[in-house]
C-alpha positions as CSV (number, residue, x, y, z in Angstrom):
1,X,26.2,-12.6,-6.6
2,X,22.5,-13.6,-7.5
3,X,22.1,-17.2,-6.5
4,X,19.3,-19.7,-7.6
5,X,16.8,-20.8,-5.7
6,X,16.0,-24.0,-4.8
7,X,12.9,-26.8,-4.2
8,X,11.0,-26.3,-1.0
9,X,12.6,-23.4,-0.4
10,X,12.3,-21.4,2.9
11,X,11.2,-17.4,2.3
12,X,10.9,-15.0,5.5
13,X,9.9,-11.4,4.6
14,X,10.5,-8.0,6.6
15,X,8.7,-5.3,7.6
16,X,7.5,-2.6,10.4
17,X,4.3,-4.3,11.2
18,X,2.8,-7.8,9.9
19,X,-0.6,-6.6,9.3
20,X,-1.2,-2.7,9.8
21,X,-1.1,-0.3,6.9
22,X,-1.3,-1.2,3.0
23,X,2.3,-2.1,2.6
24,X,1.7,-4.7,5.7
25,X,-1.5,-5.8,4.0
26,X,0.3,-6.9,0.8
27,X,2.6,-8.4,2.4
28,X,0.6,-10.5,4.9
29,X,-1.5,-11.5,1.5
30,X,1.7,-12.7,-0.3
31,X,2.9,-14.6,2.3
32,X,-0.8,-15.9,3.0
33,X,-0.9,-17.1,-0.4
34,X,2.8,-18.2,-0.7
35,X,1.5,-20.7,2.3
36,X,-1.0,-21.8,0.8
37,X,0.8,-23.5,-2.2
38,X,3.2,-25.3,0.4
39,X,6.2,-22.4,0.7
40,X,7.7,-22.5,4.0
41,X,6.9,-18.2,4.6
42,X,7.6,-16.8,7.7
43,X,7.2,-12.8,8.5
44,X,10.0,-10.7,10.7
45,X,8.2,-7.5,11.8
46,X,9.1,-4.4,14.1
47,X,5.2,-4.5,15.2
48,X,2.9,-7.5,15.5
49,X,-0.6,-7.3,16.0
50,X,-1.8,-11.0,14.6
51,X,-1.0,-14.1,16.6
52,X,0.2,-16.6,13.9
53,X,2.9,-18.8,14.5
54,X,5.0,-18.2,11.4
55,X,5.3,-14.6,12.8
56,X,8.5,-13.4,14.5
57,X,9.8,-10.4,16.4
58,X,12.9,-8.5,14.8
59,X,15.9,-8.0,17.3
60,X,15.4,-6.5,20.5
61,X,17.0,-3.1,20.8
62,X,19.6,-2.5,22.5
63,X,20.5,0.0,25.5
64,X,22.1,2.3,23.0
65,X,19.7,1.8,20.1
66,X,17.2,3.8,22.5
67,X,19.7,6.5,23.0
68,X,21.1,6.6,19.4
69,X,17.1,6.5,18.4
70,X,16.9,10.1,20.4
71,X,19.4,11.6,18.2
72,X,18.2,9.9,15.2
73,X,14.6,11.2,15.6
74,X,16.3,14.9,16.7
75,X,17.8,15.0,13.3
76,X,14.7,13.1,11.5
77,X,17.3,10.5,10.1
78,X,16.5,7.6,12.3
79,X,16.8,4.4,10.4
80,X,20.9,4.5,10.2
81,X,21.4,4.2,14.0
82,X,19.9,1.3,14.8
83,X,22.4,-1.2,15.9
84,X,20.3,-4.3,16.7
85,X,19.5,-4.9,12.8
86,X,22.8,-6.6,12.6
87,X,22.1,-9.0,14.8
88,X,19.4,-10.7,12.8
89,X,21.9,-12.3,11.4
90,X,21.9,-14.7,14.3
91,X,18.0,-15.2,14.2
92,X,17.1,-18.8,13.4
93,X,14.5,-18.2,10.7
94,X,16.8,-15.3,8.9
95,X,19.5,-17.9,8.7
96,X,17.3,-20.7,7.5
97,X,15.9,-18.5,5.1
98,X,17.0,-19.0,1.4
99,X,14.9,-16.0,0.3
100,X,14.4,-12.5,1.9
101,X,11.8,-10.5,0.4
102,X,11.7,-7.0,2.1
103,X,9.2,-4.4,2.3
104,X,8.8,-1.1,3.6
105,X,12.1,-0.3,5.6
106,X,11.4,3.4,6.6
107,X,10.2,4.6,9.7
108,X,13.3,4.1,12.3
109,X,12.9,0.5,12.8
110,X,15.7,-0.9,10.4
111,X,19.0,0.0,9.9
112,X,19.9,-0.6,6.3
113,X,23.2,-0.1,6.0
114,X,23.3,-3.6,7.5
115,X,21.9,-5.4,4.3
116,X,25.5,-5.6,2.9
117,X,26.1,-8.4,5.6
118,X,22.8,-9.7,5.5
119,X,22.1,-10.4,2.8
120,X,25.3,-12.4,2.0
121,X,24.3,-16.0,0.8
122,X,20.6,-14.9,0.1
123,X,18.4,-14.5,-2.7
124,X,17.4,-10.8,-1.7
125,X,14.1,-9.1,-3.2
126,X,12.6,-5.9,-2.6
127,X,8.8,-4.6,-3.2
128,X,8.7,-0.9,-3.7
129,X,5.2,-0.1,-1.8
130,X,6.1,3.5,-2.4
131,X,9.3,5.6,-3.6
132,X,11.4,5.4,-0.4
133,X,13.9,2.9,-1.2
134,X,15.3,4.9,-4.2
135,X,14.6,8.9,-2.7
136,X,17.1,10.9,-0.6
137,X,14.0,10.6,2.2
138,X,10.8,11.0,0.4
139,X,8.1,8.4,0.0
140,X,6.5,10.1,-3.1
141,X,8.6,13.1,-5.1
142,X,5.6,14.7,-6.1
143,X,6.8,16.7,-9.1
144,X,10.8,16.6,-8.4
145,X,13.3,14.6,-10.5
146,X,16.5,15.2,-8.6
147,X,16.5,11.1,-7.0
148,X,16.7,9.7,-10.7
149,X,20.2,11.1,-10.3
150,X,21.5,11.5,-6.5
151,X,18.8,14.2,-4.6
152,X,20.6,17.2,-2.4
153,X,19.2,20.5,-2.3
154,X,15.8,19.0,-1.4
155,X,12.6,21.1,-2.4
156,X,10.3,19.1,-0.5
157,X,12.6,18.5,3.2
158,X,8.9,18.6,5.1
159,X,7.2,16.1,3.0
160,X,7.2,12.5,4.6
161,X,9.3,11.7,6.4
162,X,10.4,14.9,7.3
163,X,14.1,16.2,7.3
164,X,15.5,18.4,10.0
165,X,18.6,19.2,7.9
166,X,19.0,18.3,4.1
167,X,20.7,15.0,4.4
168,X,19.1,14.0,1.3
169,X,22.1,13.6,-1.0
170,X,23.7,11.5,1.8
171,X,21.2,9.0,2.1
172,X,20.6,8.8,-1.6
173,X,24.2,7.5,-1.7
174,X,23.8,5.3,1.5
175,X,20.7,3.5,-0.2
176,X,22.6,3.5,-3.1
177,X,25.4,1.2,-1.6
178,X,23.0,-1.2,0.6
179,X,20.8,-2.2,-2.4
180,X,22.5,-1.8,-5.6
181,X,23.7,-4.9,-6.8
182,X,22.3,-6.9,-3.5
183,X,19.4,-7.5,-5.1
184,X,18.0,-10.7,-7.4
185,X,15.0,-8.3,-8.0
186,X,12.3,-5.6,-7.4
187,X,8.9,-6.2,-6.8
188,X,6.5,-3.4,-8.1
189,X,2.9,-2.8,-8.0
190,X,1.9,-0.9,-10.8
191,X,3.2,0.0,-14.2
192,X,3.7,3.5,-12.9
193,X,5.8,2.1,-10.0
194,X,8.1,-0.1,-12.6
195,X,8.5,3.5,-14.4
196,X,10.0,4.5,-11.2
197,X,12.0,1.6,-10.5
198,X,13.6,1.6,-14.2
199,X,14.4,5.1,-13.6
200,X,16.2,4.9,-10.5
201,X,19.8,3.6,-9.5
202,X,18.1,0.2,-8.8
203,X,17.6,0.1,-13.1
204,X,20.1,-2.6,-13.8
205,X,17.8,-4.9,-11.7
206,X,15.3,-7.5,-12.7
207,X,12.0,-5.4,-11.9
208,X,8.9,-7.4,-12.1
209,X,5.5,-6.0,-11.6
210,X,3.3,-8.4,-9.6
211,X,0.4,-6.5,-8.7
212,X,-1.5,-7.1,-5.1
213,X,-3.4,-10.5,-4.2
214,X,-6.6,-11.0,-2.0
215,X,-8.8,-13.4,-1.0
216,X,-11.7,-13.3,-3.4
217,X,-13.8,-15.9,-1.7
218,X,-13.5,-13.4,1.5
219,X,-14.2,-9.8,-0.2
220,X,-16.9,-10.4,-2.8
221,X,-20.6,-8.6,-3.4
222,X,-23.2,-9.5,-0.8
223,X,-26.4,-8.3,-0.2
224,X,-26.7,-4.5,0.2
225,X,-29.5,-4.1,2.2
226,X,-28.3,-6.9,5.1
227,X,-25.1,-5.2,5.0
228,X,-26.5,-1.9,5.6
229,X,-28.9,-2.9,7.9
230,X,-25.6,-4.5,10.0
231,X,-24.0,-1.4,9.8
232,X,-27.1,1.4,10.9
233,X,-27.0,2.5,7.3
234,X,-30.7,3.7,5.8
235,X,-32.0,1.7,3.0
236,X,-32.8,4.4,0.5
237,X,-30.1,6.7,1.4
238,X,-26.9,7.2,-1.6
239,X,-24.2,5.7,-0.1
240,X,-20.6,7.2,-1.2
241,X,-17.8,5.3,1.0
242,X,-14.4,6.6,1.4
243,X,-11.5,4.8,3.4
244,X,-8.1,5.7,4.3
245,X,-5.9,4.8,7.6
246,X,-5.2,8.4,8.4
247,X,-7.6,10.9,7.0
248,X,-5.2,13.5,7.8
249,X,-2.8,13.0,5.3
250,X,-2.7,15.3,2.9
251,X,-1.5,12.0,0.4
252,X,-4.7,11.0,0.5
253,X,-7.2,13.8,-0.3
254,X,-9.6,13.9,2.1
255,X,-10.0,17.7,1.8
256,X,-10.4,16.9,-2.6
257,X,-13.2,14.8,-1.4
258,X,-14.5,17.5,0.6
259,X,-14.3,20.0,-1.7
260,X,-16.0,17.7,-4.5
261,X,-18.7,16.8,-2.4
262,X,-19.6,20.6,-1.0
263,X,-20.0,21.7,-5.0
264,X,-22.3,18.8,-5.3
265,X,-26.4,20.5,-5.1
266,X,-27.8,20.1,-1.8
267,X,-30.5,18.5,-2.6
268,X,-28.7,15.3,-4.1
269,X,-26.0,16.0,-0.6
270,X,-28.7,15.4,1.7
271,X,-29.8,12.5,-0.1
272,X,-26.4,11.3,0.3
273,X,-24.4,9.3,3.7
274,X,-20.6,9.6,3.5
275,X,-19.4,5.7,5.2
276,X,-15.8,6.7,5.7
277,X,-13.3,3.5,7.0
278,X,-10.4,4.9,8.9
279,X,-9.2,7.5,11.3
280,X,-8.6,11.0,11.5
281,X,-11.4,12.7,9.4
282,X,-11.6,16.5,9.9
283,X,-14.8,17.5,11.9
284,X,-15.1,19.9,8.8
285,X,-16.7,16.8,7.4
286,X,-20.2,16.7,9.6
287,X,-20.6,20.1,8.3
288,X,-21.3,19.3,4.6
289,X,-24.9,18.7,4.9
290,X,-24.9,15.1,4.4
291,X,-24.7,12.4,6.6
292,X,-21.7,11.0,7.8
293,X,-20.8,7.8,9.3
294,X,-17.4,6.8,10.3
295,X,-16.3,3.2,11.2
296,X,-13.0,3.9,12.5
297,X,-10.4,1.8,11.7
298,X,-11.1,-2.0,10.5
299,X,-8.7,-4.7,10.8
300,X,-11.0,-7.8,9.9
301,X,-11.3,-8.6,6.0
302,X,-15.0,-9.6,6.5
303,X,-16.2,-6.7,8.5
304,X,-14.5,-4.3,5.8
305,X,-16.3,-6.4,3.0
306,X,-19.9,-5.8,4.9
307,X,-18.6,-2.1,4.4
308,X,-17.7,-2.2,1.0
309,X,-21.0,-4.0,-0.4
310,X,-22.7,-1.6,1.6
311,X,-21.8,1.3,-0.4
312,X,-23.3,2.6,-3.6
313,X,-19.8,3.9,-4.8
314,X,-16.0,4.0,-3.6
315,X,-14.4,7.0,-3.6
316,X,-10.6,7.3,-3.4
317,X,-9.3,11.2,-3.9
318,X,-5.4,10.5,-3.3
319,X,-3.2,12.4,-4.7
320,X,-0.7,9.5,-5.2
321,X,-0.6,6.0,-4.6
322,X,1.5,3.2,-5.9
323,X,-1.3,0.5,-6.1
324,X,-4.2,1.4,-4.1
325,X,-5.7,-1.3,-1.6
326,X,-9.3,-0.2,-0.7
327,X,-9.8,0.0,-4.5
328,X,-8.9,-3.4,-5.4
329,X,-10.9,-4.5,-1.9
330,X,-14.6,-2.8,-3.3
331,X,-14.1,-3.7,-6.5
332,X,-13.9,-7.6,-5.2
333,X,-16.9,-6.7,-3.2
334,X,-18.3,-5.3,-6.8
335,X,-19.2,-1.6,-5.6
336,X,-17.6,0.8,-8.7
337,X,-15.1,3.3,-7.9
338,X,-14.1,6.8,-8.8
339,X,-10.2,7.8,-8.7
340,X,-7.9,10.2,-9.8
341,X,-5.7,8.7,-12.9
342,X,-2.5,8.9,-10.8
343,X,0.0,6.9,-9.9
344,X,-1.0,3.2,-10.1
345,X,-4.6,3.5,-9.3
346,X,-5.1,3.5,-13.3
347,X,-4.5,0.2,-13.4
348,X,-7.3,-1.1,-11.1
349,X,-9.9,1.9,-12.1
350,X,-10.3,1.2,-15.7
351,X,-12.3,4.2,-17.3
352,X,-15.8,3.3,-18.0
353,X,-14.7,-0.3,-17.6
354,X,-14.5,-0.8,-14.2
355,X,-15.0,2.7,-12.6
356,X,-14.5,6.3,-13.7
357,X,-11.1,8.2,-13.3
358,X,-10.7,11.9,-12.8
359,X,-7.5,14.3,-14.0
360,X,-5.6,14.7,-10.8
361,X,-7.1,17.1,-8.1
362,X,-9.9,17.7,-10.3
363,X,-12.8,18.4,-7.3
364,X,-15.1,19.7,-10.2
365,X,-14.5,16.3,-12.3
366,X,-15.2,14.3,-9.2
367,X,-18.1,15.7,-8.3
368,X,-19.5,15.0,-11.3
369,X,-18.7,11.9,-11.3
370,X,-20.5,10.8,-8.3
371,X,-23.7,12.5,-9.3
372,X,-23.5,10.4,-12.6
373,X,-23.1,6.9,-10.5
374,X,-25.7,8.3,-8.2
375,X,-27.9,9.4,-11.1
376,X,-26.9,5.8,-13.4
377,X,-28.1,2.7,-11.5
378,X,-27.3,0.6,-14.4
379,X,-23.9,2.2,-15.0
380,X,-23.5,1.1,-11.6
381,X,-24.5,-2.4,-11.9
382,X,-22.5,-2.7,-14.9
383,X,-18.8,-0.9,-13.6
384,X,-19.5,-3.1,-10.4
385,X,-19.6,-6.5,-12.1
386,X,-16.8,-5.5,-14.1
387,X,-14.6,-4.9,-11.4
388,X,-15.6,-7.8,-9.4
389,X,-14.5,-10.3,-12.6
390,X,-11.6,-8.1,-13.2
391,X,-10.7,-8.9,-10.1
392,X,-11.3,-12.6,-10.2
393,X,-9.4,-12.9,-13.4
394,X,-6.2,-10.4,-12.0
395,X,-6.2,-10.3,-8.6
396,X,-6.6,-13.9,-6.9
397,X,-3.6,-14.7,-3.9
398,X,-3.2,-17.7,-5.9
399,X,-1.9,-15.7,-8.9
400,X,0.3,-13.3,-6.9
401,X,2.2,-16.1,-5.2
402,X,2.7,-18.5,-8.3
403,X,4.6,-15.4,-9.9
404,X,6.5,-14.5,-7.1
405,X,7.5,-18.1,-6.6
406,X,8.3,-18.4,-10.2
407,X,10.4,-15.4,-9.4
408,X,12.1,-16.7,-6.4
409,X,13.0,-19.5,-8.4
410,X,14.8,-17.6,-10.8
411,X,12.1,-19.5,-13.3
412,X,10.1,-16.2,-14.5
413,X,10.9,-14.2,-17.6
414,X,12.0,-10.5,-17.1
């Protein structure tokens, strides 16, 4: 039963951490701007790392979650064994909530066979920050079809998160009976993620795409040489800036970056400073023959805005992504990007309009690409103001959380 929602209406939302990763990032802009226009949000989360007030931990484990959890990570199924997610049901700001928005639920911190009680009495929505919710394990399917229609037989067991044994057609079902028909809607990203959602069992669904939010008065374009000369960055040197929170996922492309950037000439590489925002970058990297500076992981909006303005272009070489964050945050800060037309990053990199897009994996296309920016100030200029007003005109927290809240309300057209 889908129930209405009513004035001043209380929304808590769930999810592993309340501010690390892109999924966390969303959601701590939604509610961010959901506060902002009076709504009474609060946040549940596995893992906190801010200190606000409206933030709350989720249920202690218990003494057998932690043994459970051993034979849950043995057999790479974790999230099903984790008792203590019934007993939010007894937390104060879960029962006082009218709406629960969830997030991402993988990664053996939420049991959700236990949405079926929870969510009795609530006005339940879900935002698909990747494929998860509606795959036998997977949190992209890369080129398989099988969870539009139940999964088993698994081609890809080792992609993330890994399966020791192929449980995949048994937690396609399992998902299948804790979200189907508990929901009041989906939440998407991108128009490539609401192709996924209307293909999967969670079809029958109000889906709604509501792309990302951020604070546009916080990541905007700022002067390039004081922001380089805050971060050690040479004046005259090409900046090409690349950001990811593990480096080492093969998701994200760092070795297509790599591989782009050695076919580039030498003499336009060693003209050239790789700024890459993140962790794990292969040593491979410092061998290129240009200069590389890594920031490490940055978890304060303004300090990743100095990096962003700081950069002559922004590079992002994934292989698949459902929105794509660090695009959306340099093109608010007005530096032009380059991405593969995959997944939802389409929709922020607008060819020739706001950036250049490549065919998928094509290193040769991508190099070439970033030697035409590098070669193009103008182009630059003119692919970095678009993207900056693009932004201002799609992108603003305010927008995000008046359609959500029309949504919530049961007030937004479908």
């Amino acid at each position: 039963m889908v129930l209405e929602a009513t004035p001043g209406m209380k929304v808590v939302h769930i999810n592993e951490f309340d501010q690390l990763g892109g999924a966390a990032t969303a959601m701590w802009r939604l509610h961010t701007g959901l506060r902002r226009l009076g709504v009474a949000s609060s946040i549940l989360a596995a893992r906190i790392q801010g200190d606000g007030t409206d933030t709350y931990p989720l249920p202690r484990w218990r003494w057998r979650d932690y043994q459970l959890a051993r034979l849950g990570r043995w057999l790479r199924f974790p999230d099903v064994f984790i008792t203590s997610t019934f007993d939010l049901a007894r937390e104060k700001v879960f029962q006082e909530a009218e709406v629960v928005h969830l997030h991402n639920l993988h990664h053996g911190y939420f049991n959700y066979l236990a949405l079926p009680k929870l969510l009795r009495g609530k006005r339940a929505f879900l935002t698909l920050h990747d494929m998860w919710a509606v795959t036998g394990h997977c949190t992209y399917s890369t080129d398989c079809t099988r969870w539009q229609t139940g999964c088993g037989r698994c081609p890809y067991p080792e992609t993330y998160p890994p399966m020791r044994f192929d449980f995949s057609a048994l937690e396609w079902r399992l998902k299948h009976h804790a979200l189907k028909e508990r929901l009041a809607g989906v939440f998407v990203l991108s128009r490539w993620m609401e192709t996924i959602a209307r293909a999967s069992f969670l079809k029958d669904t109000p889906v709604h795409c509501i792309p990302c939010g951020l604070d546009t008065d916080v990541y905007q374009p700022r002067d390039r040489a004081t922001c380089r000369e805050l971060l050690g960055l040479p004046p005259e040197r090409f900046v090409v800036m690349f950001a990811a929170i593990n480096a080492s996922d093969p998701r994200k492309g760092a070795d297509l970056l790599e591989g782009a950037l050695a076919t580039i000439p030498t003499e336009k590489r060693q003209k050239m400073t790789l700024l890459v925002m993140g962790g794990g970058l292969p040593e491979r990297y410092y061998r290129l023959g240009c200069n590389v500076l890594p920031l490490g992981r940055i978890g304060h909006d303004r300090l990743k805005a100095i990096a962003y303005a700081s950069a002559d272009v922004f590079v992002s070489p994934a292989r698949q992504e459902a929105f794509g964050l660090v695009l959306q945050e340099a093109m608010a800060c007005g530096t032009p990007c380059i991405a593969f037309a995959v997944g939802g990053m389409p929709d922020l990199v607008r060819h020739e309009a706001t950036g250049l897009t490549v065919a998928p994996e094509d290193v040769h296309g991508l190099a070439q690409s970033i030697i035409r920016l590098m070669e193009d100030a103008a182009l630059r200029r003119q692919l970095g103001a678009a993207a900056r007003n693009v932004v201002l005109r799609e992108y603003s927290l305010e927008r995000q959380a008046r359609q959500a809240l029309a949504i919530y309300a049961g007030t937004a057209p479908v």
